[in-house]
C-alpha positions as CSV (number, residue, x, y, z in Angstrom):
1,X,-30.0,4.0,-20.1
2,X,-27.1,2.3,-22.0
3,X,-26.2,-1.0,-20.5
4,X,-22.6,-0.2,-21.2
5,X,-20.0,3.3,-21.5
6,X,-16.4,4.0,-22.1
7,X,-14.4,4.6,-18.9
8,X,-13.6,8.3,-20.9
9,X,-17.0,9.5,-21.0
10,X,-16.9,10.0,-17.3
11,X,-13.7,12.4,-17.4
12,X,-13.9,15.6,-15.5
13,X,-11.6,18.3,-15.2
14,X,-12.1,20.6,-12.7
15,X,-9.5,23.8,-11.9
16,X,-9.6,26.1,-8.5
17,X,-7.0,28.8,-7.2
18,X,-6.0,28.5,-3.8
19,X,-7.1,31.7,-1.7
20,X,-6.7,33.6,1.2
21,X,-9.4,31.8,2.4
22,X,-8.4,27.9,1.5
23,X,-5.3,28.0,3.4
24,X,-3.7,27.1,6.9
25,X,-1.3,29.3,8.8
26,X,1.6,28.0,6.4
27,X,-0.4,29.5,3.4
28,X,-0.8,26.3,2.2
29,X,-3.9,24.5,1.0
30,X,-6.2,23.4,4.1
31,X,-6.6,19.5,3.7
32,X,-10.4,19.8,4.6
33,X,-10.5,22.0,1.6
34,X,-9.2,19.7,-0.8
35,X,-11.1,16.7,-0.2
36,X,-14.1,18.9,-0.5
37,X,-13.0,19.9,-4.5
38,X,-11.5,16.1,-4.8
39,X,-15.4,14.7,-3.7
40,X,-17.3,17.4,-5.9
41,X,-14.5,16.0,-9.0
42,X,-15.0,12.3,-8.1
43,X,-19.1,12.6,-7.8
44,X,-19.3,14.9,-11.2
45,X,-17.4,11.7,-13.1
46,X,-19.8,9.2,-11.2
47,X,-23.3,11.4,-11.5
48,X,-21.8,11.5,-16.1
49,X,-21.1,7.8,-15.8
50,X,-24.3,6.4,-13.7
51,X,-26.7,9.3,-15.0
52,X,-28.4,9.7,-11.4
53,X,-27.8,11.1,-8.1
54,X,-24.3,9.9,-6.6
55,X,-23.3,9.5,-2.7
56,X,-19.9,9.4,-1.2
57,X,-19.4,5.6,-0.3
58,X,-15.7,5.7,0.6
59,X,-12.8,7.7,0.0
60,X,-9.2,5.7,0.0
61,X,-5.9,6.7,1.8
62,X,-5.7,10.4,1.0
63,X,-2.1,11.5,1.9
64,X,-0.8,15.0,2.3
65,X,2.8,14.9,1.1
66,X,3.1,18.0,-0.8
67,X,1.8,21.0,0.4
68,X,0.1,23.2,-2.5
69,X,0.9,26.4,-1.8
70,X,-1.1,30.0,-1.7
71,X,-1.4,31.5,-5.5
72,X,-0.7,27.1,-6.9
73,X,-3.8,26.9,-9.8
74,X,-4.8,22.9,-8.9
75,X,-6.3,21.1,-11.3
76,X,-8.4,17.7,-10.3
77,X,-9.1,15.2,-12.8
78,X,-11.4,12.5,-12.0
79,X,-12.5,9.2,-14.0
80,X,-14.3,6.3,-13.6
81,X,-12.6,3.0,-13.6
82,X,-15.0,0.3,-12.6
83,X,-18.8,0.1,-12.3
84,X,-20.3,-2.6,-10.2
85,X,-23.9,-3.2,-9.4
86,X,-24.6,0.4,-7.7
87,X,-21.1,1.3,-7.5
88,X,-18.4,2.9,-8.7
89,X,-14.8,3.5,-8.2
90,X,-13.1,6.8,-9.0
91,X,-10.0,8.0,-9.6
92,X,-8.7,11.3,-8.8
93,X,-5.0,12.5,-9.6
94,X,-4.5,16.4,-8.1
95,X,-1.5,18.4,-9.6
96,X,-0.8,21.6,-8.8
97,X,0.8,24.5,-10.9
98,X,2.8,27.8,-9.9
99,X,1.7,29.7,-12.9
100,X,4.8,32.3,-12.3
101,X,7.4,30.3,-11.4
102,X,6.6,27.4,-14.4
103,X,6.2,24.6,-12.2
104,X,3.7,21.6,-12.3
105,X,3.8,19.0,-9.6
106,X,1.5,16.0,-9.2
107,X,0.3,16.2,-5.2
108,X,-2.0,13.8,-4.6
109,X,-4.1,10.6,-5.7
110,X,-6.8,8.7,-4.4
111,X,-9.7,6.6,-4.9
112,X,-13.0,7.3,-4.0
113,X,-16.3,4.6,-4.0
114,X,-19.6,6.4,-5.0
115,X,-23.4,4.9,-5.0
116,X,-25.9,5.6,-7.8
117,X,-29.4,6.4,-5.9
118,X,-32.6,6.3,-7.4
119,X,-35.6,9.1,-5.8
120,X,-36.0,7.2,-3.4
121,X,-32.3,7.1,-2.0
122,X,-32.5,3.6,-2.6
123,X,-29.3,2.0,-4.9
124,X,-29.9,1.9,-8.2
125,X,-28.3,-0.1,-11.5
126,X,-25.6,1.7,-13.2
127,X,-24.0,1.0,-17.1
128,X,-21.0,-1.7,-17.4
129,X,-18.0,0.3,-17.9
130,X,-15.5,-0.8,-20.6
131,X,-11.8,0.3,-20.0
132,X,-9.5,0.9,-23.4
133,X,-6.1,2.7,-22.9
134,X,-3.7,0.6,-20.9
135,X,-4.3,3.0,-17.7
136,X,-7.9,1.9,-17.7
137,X,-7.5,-1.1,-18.3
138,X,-4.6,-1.4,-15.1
139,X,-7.3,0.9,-12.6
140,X,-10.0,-1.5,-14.0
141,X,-8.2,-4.9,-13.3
142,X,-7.2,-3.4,-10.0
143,X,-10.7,-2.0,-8.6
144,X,-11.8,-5.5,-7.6
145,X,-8.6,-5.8,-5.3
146,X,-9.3,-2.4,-4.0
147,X,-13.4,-3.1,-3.2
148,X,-12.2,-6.4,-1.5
149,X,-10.1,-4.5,0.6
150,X,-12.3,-1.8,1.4
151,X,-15.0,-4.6,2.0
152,X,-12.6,-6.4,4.6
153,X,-11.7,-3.6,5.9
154,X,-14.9,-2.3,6.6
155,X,-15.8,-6.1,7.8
156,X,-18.7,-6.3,5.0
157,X,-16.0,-8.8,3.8
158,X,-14.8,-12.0,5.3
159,X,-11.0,-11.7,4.9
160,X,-10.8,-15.5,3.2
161,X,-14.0,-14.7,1.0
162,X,-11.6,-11.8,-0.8
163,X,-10.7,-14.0,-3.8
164,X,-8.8,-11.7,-5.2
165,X,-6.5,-10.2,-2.5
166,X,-5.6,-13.8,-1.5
167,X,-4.3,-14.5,-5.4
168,X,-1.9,-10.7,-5.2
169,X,-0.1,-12.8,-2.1
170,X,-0.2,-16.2,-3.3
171,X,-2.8,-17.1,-0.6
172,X,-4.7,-21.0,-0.9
């Protein structure tokens, strides 16, 4: 296994139509349904970057804005854009497209954490990633903000031991 990998080489693109059978009683997509396609996205990218078995850790602040309507082709793009010891952050942007009408709308965007796991189901060591456009090089700067948070949050983090999220509010 590589020690290190290029935040691209984790890039997935996955595509679904929304059915009959994906939607609510507004014939719009059910939310349940697209986490499901936004964690199978997400775990692809981590599974290409980690090479091993990947587990949901976390999934951030998912918000349901704009509905996606029955017929709308979504398309779910995923990326990795930090890589800690076991870990991995994941970014998913979600547009959706009414193929008839011309129209393209970005819907949603979220984070999701994800574990490598060895046979054993135990957490295993994954590749450095190394960020090179200015987007993953923002995502990467900003993943250590976001685990703190999630860590504090989760209270697997002492709120004054986040380094990080004390320096974004000028915090001593």
């Amino acid at each position: 296994m590589s020690s290190k990998k290029f935040a691209k080489e984790s890039a997935v693109i996955m595509t679904e139509m929304v059915l009959p059978n994906d939607t609510n009683t507004l014939n719009n997509l059910m939310g349940g349904k697209l986490m499901h396609w936004m964690d199978i996205v997400a775990a692809i990218a981590a599974q290409k970057h980690s090479n091993s078995i990947v587990v949901t850790a976390s999934a951030d602040n998912i918000s349901f804005q704009q509905p996606i309507a029955l017929g709308n082709v979504v398309t779910l793009k995923a990326q990795v854009t930090r890589a800690f010891n076991s870990s991995m952050e994941v970014f998913i942007e979600v547009t959706a497209e009414d193929i008839p009408a011309n129209k393209k709308v970005m819907t949603h965007r979220a984070f999701f954490t994800f574990v490598a796991v060895n046979e054993n189901n135990k957490p295993s060591r994954i590749p450095e990633l190394i960020p090179e456009t200015p987007e993953e090089i923002e995502n990467y700067e900003g993943a250590l903000r976001r685990r703190q948070l999630r860590l504090v949050l989760a209270k697997r983090m002492k709120p004054e031991d986040a380094v990080e999220l004390k320096s974004i509010f000028n915090l001593d």
